[in-house]
Each structure stands twice: as C-alpha cells, then as structure tokens.
C-alpha positions in Angstrom: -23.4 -11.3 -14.9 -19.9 -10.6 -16.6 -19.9 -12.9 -20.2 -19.9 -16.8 -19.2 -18.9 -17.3 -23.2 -15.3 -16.3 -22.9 -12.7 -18.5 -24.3 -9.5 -18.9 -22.1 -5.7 -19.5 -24.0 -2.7 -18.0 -23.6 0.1 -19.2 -25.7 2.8 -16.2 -25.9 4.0 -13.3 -24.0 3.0 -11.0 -26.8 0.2 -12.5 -29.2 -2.3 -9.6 -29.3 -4.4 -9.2 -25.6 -8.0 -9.6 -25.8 -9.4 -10.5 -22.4 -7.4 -10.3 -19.0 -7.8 -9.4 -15.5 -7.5 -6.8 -13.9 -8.1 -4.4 -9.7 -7.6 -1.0 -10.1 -6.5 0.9 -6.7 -9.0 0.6 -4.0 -9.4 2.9 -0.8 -6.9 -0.3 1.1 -4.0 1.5 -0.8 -4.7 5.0 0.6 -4.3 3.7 4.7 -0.8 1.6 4.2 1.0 3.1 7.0 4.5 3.5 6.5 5.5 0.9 10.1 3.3 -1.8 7.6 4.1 -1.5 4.4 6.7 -3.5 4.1 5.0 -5.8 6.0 2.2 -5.5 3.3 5.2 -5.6 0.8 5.3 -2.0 -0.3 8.5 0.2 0.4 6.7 3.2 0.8 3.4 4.6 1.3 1.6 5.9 -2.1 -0.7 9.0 -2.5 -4.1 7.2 -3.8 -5.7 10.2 -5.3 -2.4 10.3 -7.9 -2.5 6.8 -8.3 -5.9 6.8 -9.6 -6.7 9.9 -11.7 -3.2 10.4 -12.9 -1.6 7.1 -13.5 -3.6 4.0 -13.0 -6.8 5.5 -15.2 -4.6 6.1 -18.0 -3.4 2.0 -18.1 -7.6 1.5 -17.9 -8.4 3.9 -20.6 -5.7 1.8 -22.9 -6.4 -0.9 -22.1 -10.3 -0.5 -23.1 -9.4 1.5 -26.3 -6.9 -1.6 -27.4 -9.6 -4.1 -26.1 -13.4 -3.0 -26.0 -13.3 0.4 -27.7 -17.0 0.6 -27.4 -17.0 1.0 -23.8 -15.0 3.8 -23.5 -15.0 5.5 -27.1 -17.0 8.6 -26.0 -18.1 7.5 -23.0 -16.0 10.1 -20.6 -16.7 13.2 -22.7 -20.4 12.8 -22.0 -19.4 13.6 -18.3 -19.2 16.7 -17.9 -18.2 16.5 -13.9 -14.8 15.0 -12.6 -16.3 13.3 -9.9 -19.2 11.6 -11.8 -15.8 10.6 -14.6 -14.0 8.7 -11.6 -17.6 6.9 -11.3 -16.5 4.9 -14.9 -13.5 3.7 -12.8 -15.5 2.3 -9.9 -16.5 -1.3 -9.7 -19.1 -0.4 -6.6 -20.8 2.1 -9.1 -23.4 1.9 -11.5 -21.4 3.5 -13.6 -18.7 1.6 -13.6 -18.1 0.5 -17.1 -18.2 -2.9 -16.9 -15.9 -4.4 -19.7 -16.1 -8.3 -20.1 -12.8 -8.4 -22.1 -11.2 -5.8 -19.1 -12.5 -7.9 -16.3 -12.1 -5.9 -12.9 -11.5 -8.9 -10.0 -14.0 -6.6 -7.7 -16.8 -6.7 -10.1 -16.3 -10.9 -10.4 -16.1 -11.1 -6.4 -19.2 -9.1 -6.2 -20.9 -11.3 -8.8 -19.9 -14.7 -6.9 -21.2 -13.6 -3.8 -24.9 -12.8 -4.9 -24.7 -17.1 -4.2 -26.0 -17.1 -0.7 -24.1 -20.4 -0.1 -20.7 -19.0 -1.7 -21.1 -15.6 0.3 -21.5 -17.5 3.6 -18.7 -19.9 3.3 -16.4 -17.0 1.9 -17.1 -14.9 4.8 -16.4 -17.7 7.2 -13.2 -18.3 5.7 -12.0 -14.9 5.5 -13.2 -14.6 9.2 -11.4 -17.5 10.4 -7.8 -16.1 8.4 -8.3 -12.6 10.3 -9.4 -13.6 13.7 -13.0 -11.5 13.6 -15.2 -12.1 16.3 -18.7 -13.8 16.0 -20.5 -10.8 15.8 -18.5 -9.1 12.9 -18.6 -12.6 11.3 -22.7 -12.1 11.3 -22.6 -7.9 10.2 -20.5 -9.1 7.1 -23.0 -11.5 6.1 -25.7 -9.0 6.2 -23.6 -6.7 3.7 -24.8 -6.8 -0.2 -22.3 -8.8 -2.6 -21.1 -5.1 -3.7 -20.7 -3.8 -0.2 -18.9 -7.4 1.0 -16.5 -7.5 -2.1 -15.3 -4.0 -1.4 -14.5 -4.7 1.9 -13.2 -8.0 1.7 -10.7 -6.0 -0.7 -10.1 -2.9 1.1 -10.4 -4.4 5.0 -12.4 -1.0 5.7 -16.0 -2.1 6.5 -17.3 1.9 6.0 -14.9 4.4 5.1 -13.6 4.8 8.6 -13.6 1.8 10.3 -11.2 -0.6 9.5 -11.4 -4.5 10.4 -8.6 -6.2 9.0 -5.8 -5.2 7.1 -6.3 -3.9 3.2 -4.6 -6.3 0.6 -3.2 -3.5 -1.4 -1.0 -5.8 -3.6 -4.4 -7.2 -5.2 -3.6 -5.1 -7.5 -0.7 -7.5 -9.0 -3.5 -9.5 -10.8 -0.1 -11.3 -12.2 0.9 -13.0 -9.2 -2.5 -14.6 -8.3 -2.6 -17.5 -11.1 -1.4 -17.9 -14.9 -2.9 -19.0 -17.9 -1.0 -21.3 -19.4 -2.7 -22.4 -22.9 -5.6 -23.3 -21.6 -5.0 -23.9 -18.1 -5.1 -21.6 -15.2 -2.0 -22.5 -12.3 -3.3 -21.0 -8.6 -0.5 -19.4 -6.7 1.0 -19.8 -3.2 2.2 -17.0 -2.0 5.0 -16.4 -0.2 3.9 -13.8 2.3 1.3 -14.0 5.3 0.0 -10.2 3.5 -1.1 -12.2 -0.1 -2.9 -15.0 1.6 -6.7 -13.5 1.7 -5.7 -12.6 -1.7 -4.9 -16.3 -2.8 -8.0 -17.2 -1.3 -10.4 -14.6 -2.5 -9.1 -15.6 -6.2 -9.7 -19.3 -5.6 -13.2 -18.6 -4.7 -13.5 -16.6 -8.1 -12.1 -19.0 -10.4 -13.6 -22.4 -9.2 -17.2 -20.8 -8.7 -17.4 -17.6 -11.2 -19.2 -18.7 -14.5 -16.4 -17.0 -16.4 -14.6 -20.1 -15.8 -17.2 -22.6 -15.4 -15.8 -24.3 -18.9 -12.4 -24.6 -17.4 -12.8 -25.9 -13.7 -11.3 -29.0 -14.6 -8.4 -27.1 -16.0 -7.7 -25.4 -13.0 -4.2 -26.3 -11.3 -3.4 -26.1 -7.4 0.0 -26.9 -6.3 0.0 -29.6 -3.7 2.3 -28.4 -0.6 5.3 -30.8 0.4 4.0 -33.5 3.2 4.5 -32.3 6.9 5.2 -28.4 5.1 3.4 -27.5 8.7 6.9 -28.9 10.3 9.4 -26.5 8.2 10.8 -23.2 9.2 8.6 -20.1 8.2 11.5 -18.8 5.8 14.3 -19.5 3.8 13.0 -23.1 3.5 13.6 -23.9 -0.2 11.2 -27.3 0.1 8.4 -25.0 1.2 5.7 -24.8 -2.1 5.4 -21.1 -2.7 4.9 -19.4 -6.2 3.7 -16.3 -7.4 2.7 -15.3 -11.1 5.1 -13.0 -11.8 7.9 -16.2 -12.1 5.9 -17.7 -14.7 5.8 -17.0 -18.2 4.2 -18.3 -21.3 7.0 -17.8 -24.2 5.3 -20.2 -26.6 2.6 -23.1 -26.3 5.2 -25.8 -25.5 7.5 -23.7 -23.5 7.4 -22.2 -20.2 9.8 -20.3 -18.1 9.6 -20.8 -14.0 11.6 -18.2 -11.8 13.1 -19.4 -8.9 13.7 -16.4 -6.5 12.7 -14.4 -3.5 8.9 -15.7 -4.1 9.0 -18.7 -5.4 10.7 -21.9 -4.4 12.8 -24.6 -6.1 10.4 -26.9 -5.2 8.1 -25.3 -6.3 9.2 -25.0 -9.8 9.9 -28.9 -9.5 6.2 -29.4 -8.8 5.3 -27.1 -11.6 7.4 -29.4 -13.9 5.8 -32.3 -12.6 2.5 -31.4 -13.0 2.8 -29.6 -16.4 4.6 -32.9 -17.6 2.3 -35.4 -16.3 -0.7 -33.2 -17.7 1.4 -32.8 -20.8 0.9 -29.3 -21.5 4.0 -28.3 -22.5 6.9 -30.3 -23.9 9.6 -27.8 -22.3 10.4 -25.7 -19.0 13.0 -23.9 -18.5 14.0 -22.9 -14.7 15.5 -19.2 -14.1 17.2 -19.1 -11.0 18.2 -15.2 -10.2 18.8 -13.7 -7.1 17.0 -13.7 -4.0 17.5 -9.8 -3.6 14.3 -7.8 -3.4 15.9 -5.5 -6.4 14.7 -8.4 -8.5 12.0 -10.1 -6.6 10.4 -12.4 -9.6 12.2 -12.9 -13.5 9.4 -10.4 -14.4 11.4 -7.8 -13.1 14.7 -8.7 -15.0 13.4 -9.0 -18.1 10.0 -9.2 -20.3 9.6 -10.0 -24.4 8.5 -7.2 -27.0 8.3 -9.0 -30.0 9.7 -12.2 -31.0 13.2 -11.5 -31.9 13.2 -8.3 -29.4 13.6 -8.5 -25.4 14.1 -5.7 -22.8 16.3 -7.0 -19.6 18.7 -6.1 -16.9 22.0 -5.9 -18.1 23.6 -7.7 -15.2 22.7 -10.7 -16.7 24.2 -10.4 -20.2 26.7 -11.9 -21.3 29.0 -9.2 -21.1 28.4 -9.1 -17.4 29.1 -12.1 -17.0 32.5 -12.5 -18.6 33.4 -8.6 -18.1 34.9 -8.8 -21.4 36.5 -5.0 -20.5 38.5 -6.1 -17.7 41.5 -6.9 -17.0 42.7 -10.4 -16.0 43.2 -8.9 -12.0 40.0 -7.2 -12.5 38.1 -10.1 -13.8 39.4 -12.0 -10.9 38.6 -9.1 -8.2 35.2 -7.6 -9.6 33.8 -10.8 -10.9 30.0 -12.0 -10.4 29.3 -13.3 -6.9 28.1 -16.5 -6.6 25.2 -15.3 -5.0 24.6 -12.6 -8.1 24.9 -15.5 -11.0 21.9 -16.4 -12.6 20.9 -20.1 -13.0 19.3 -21.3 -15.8 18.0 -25.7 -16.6 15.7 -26.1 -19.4 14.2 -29.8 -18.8 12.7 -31.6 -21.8 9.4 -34.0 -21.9 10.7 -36.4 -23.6 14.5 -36.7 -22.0 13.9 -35.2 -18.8 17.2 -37.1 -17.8 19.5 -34.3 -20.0 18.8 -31.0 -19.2 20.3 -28.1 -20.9 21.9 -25.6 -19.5 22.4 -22.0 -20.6 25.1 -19.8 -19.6 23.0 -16.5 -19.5 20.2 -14.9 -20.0 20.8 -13.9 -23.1 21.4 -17.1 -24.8 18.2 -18.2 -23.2 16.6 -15.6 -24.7 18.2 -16.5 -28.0 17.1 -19.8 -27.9 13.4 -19.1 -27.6 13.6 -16.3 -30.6 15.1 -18.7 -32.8 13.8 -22.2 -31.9 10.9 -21.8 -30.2 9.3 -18.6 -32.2 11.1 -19.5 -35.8 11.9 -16.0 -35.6 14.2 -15.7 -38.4 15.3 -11.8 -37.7 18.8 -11.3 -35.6 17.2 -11.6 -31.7 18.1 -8.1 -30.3 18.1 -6.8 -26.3 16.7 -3.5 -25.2 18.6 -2.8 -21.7 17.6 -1.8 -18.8 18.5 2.4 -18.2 20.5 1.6 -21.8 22.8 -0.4 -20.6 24.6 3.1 -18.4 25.1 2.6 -14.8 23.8 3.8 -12.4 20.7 4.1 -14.7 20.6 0.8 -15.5 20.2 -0.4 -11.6 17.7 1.9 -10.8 15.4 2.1 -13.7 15.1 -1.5 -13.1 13.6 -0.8 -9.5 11.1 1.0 -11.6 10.0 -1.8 -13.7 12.2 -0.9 -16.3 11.7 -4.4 -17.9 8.4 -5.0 -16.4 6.2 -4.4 -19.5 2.8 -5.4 -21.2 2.8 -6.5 -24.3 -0.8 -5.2 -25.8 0.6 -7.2 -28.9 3.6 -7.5 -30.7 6.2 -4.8 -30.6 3.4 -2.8 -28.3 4.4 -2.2 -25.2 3.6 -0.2 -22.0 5.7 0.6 -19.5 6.5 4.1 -16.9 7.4 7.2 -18.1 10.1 7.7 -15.3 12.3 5.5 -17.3 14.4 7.8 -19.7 17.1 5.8 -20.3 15.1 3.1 -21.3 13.1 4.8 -23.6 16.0 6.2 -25.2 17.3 2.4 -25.6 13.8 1.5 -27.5 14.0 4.6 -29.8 17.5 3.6 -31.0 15.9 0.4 -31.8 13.5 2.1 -33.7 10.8 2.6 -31.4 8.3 5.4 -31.3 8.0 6.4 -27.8 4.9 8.1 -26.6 3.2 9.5 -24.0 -0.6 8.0 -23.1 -2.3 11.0 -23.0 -1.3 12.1 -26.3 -2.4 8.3 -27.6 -5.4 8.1 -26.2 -5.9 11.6 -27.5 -5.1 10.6 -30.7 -7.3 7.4 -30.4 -10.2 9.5 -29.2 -10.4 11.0 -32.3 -9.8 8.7 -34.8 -6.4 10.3 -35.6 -4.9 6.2 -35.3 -6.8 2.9 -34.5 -4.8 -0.1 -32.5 -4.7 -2.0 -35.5 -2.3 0.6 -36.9 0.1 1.1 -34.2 3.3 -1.2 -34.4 6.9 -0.7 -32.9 5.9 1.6 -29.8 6.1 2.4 -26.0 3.5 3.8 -24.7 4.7 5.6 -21.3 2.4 6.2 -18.5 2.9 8.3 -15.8 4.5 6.3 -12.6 5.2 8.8 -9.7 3.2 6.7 -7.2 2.6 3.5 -8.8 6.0 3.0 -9.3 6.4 3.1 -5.4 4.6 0.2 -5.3 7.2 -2.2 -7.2 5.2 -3.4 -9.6 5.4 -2.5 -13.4 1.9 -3.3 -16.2 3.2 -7.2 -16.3 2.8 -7.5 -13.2 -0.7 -5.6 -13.0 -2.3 -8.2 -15.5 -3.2 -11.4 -15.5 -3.8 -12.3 -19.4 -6.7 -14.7 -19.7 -6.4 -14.4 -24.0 -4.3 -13.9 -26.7 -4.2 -14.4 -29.7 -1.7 -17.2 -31.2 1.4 -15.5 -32.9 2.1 -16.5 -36.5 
C-alpha cells in the first residue's frame, strides 16, 4: 500500500512541493474522436504516443528528481530497452515506480479496490452512471483491482473493446479537489464528461488510507435545494466548482474564480463553509469571463514567487484604462462589460464590507505585500510579453498556467517564446527539461541549488489539451514560505 503516514497542508501557491497527485495519459486519451472531444472537453484529438514519451514523461521525470530522487536517480539507465523504460511510467506494471510523494491517482484506485466491499459498491455506481447492463456489471467485478482501475479510467475493458466513454480529462488532477491547509474541498463539476471522474476521486479520498487522518477534513459542497428543478446550463444558482478556480495564496487567504466552470454560488458556499469552519480569515472572489479562452483564473494568471506573478495582460491595469488611447478611442475600443474582470474580497470578521479591487493587478499587489510581507516591489510577467497577438494566444497555451516546484521554480510549455523571453528579462534562466534532468542525472546541479528558472517542456500535444502543469497537479504538501 502507497505510505498511510503522509501529512497533508497546503498553505501557498509556491512553498516548495513535496507530495501531490498526479494521472499520467492513459490509453482513454489515444481513442477521443474528433465528433467527441469537445464533448469530452478537448478541442482536438492528441497523438498519445507523443504525449507520453515526449512530453508528459519529462513533467514525471521532474517531478521525481525535485521530489523522491531515489526513485528515479538511475533507475532508467539500467534499462537498456525503450519499451521495458515506458514500463517505469505505467501504474498497471510492476515496474511502475511507485513514488509515495508522486502519487499516481491509478495506482490509489487500484489500491482501494483490493476491498471487496469498496470494489463492489464502486462498480455498481459507475455502472448505474454509464447505463451497463447486468451482465457487464458482473464481468467488471470479476476484474483484479489493477485490471478494474484501468478500465474504470480508460472506459476500454481490453484494448479493443470499449464500454463507456474514456475520462481523458483525469489527467487535470487540479480540478478534482484542493488542499486548502489542511483540508481537502471535493469538486462539482460542471460537465456530464468529469462526473465518473468526481466520483472515482470521492471513492479515493474517503476510503484510501492516505487520507484516513483527514476524513473528517474532507469538504463536499452541498447543492442548492430543488438543484434537480433548474435549467442544465447557464444557471448561476447551480453548485458547480472545479479546482482550477481555487487557489491557496497564503494560509488565511483564498482566491475563488467565478467563470465558465464554476458558479457564483458556488463560490458563496465555499465562503460559507470556509468561514463557518474558520479556515481562512479572507476570500477573495475573481470573476473573469465566461469565454472558454479563459475557462478557470488558472489560466489568467498563476504566482512565481512572492513579489513575482505571470498573467494575461487583458487584465492589467493598463488594459483596463487604455492609458494610450485617445479620449474617442477610450470611448470606442474600451472593455466590454462582458470582458471586465470582477474582483470582492470578503473578510471573516466584517463580512458586511467587502473590498473591492479594480484589477487584477492590484489584487495581486495586495497579496505580495499584505498577505506575503513581501517587502520587494511586486512585479508581473505577461503573457506572450505583453505583444499582441502573442499575448492572446500563448495564453491558450497555458502561458500563465504554471507549477511552482518552489519559489521562483516554475514549469511551464516550451511553445511559449514570448513568454519565456518575458521571464528572462526578469532575470530568469530559462531551460529546456531534457538538458535539466541531464544535468540532474549527473550531479552537475541538485534542486536545492536551482533558484529563478523555467523549466520548459515540450507541449506539441499536451498543449492540445488546454491544460497547462497547474492544472495537471493537485498539491497535497508544501512547505510553509518564510
């Protein structure tokens, strides 16, 4: 069984990682058809074989080098075939390497369902959500916990024969729940394609003995009474949340994002809850856009070290006032009112007097200074450097979608050139992963060294997907900041 002894606190976006989760691209990814995917919320159909050997296992490799060196210093050079190497990647393989501070969500499922009890009820509830027939219902309970997780997962029961459709957006570990000091908050997705996923992670956390310490910490979000009665979209009193609107900026301060996943009321039952449980003293709602450019606030903008953010410039202030134009211009070319953002920060203590903040920016300000006692000038990294029409669509490659490994380390797509010039202006090193985890391999740097970087990895197909390394991670610990 993975390590029941973990500990369980997230307090920052960017206190050094040491333990989150994580689904690297199962065979479900290779069979989205292009009349499903954006039904399955993709907007194209990806090449698996790329994903996996030439992007996604690069993000792995990093991540266990910066996390659990041990299990991968080494280890692939002793293969001396490709195919056994993609074994190390595979959670049904022996293998597979098994990393309880890189937790792969297969490995957990697999683990959960070696309870006869658990494995019976799970495959009566995923059979009820995708119609199977009796008979299916009993050849799924004869599978072994690693057979049954894989196709839960990848809806193929053997390679060939599919039975329900894959969940290829399981690999936004993100969007499935948050940690939130030392709480976990369940989503509720938005779309009919993430619901075995909400379920399959419900079963994990409430019955895995990873969490068995924190049950009682767990947080579901109660729907609104008669939900059942409201319109299937574009009902803002529907409950619906997804990770990548949430975000940890400090222990007392979280930021909710209302947009194209996730509802105003849900962000009011977030506050509620948080409140009443008092886990934080502040949260500050981020209303932008329900445009699928932007989809959650993850995509807008992400923190790289405490007086340092990277974010879409169509939310500074600048934007906003179009300080370059002309009086006429100002008055033709201004925002939309469907294109402002819309940010209240409610208080514990005086929930009666919200603030508000006219952009972004001063948000973002706000947090570096008050929150973080960051006493450096707070500085913004934009999005394609601030040049149109770079700036637009490097943010629909998850320009401002980054990891923070810790502070001032950062990982985000190669594709993104005009961003990475931006961060090396700021005095950034920008490299490549291969060359880093060259470097690592042979003790030319360790992690503890490395400060002020972006470490690009190659995004051909994965950036198809729409889905930058925020949103493929679901932090479980980090370390407090100073």
């Amino acid at each position: 069984m993975t390590n029941t002894n973990g500990k369980i606190s997230v307090t920052s976006e960017i206190g050094t990682l040491k333990r989150l989760l994580v689904h690297s691209p199962d065979s479900g990814l290779g069979k989205v058809v292009p009349s499903k995917a954006q039904d399955w919320l993709f907007e194209d159909i990806v090449h698996l074989e790329t994903i996996r050997k030439k992007e996604y296992d690069y993000y792995t490799k990093l991540l266990l080098y910066f996390l659990d060196p041990q299990k991968i210093k080494g280890s692939l050079a002793q293969v001396d075939h490709e195919k056994n190497k993609r074994q190390f990647y595979k959670p049904d393989n022996e293998a597979f390497y098994k990393s309880d501070k890189v937790i792969e969500l297969q490995w957990l499922l697999a683990e959960i369902l070696e309870d006869h009890e658990i494995k019976l009820k799970l495959v009566a509830s995923v059979c009820a959500i995708e119609n199977c027939s009796y008979d299916m219902q009993d050849e799924l309970g004869g599978l072994t916990p690693i057979q049954l997780a894989k196709v839960f997962i990848s809806g193929s029961l053997q390679e060939k024969k599919m039975i329900f459709a894959p969940i290829p957006n399981f690999i936004f570990t993100r969007d499935i729940g948050i940690t939130i000091n030392d709480h976990i908050l369940l989503n509720k997705p938005a779309k009919k394609a993430r619901t075995r996923e909400a379920l399959l992670m419900k079963y994990i956390f409430f019955n895995h003995s990873l969490f068995a310490g924190y049950r009682k910490n767990i947080i579901e979000l109660p729907d609104t009474s008669y939900h059942f009665l409201l319109p299937k979209e574009g009902d803002d009193k529907r409950v619906t949340l997804e990770g990548g609107d949430v975000m940890v900026v400090s222990k007392d301060h979280l930021l909710v994002g209302v947009s194209e996943r996730t509802t105003m009321e849900a962000a009011h039952r977030v506050i509620t809850v948080l409140f009443e449980k008092k886990l934080v003293k502040k949260v500050s709602v981020v209303k932008i856009p329900k445009k699928r450019d932007y989809m959650h606030i993850d995509t807008v903008f992400t923190q790289v070290k405490k007086n340092m953010w990277v974010m879409l410039g169509n939310f500074s202030k600048k934007a906003i006032k179009m300080e370059d134009a002309d009086p006429v211009q100002r008055t033709l070319e201004g925002p939309k009112k469907e294109d402002k953002i819309k940010i209240i920060q409610f208080n514990r203590k005086d929930i009666e007097n919200p603030i508000h903040f006219d952009s972004l920016e001063e948000l973002l300000q706000d947090i570096s200074k008050n929150d973080l006692k960051s006493e450096e000038k707070t500085k913004f990294i934009y999005s394609g450097n601030n040049e149109f029409p770079y700036d637009a669509r490097e943010q629909w490659t998850d320009s401002c979608n980054l990891l923070a490994l810790k502070e001032g380390v950062v990982l985000g797509y190669d594709r993104n050139d005009k961003t990475a010039e931006a961060f090396k202006e700021n005095g950034f090193t920008v490299v490549m992963a291969e060359e880093l985890i060259r470097q690592l391999e042979n003790d030319e740097i360790t992690p503890e060294k490395i400060t002020d970087t972006l470490i690009l990895i190659p995004s051909a197909e994965l950036s198809r997907a729409r889905g930058g390394f925020h949103c493929m991670s679901m932090p479980l610990l980090r370390e407090e900041i100073d």
